[in-house]
C-alpha positions as CSV (number, residue, x, y, z in Angstrom):
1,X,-11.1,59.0,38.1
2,X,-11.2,55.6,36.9
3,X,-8.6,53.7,35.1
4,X,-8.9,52.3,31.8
5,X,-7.0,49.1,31.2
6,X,-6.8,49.5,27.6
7,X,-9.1,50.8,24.7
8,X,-11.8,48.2,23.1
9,X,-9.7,48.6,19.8
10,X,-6.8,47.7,21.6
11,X,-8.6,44.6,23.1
12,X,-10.0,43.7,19.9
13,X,-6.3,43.7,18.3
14,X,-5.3,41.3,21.2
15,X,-8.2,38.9,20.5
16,X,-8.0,39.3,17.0
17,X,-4.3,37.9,17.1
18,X,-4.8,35.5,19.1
19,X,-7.5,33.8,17.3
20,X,-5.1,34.5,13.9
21,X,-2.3,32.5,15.7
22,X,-5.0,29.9,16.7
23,X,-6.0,29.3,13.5
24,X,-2.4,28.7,11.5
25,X,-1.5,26.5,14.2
26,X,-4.5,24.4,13.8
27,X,-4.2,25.0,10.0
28,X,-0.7,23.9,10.0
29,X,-1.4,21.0,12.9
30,X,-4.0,19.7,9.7
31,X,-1.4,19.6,7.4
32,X,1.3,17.7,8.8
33,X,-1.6,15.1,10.1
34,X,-2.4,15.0,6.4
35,X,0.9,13.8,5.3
36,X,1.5,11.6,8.2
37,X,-1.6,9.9,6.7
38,X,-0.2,10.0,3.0
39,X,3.2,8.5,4.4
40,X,1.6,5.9,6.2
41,X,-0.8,4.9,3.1
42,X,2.2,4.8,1.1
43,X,4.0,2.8,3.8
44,X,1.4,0.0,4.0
45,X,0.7,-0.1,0.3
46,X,4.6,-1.2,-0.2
47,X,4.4,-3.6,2.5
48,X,1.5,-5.5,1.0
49,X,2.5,-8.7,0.6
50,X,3.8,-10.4,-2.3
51,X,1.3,-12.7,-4.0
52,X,2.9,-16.2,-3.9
53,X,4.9,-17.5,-7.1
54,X,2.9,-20.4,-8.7
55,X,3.7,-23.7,-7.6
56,X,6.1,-25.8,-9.9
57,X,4.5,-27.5,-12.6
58,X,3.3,-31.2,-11.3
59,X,3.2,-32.8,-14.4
60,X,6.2,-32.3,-15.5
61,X,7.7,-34.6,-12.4
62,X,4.9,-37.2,-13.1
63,X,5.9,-37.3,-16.9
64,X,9.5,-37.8,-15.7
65,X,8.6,-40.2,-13.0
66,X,6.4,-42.3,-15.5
67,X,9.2,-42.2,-18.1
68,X,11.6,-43.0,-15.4
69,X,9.2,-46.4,-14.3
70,X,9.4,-47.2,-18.0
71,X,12.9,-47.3,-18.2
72,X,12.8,-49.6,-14.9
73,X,10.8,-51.9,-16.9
74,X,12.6,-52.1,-20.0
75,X,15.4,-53.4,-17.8
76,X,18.2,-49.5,-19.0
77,X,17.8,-48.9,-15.5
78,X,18.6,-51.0,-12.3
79,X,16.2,-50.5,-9.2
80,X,19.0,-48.5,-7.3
81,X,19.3,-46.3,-10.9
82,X,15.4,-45.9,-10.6
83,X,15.4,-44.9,-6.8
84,X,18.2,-42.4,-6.8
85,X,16.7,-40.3,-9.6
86,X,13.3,-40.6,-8.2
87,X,14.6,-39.0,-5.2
88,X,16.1,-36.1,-7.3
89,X,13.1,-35.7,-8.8
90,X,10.4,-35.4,-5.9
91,X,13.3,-32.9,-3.9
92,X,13.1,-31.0,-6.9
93,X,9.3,-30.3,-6.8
């Protein structure tokens, strides 16, 4: 007599969980790819970078630097006077 190693419903049961197990893993495999991609979208979107503050206004030092040059001329301010607050005003801006 020969021996059976199992029924074909009992092999199909086998094959039939396997391939179950196969697919949640995968399913599940998907899924945490999914939000590793959402967390690193979200990552990168908070690390984009600043946009740069506008520079200072450049009038405003020439306005001072011309009103400072006219006050040099009108003699209220001494060349030393005029050169010390020039240099405050171009480290400023």
């Amino acid at each position: 007599m020969r021996r059976r190693r199992g029924s074909p419903l009992m092999r199909a049961a086998v094959i039939g969980g396997v391939a179950h197990h196969a697919g949640k893993a995968s399913a599940e495999r998907s899924m945490q790819e999914e939000q590793q991609n959402q967390q690193i979208s979200d990552l990168q979107a908070n690390q984009a970078p600043a946009a740069a503050p506008p520079p200072p206004p450049q009038t405003d030092n020439v306005a001072q630097l011309v009103q400072l040059k006219g006050l040099l001329d009108a003699g209220a301010l001494t060349q030393a006077e005029f050169d010390a607050e020039k240099q405050k005003i171009l480290a400023n801006g």
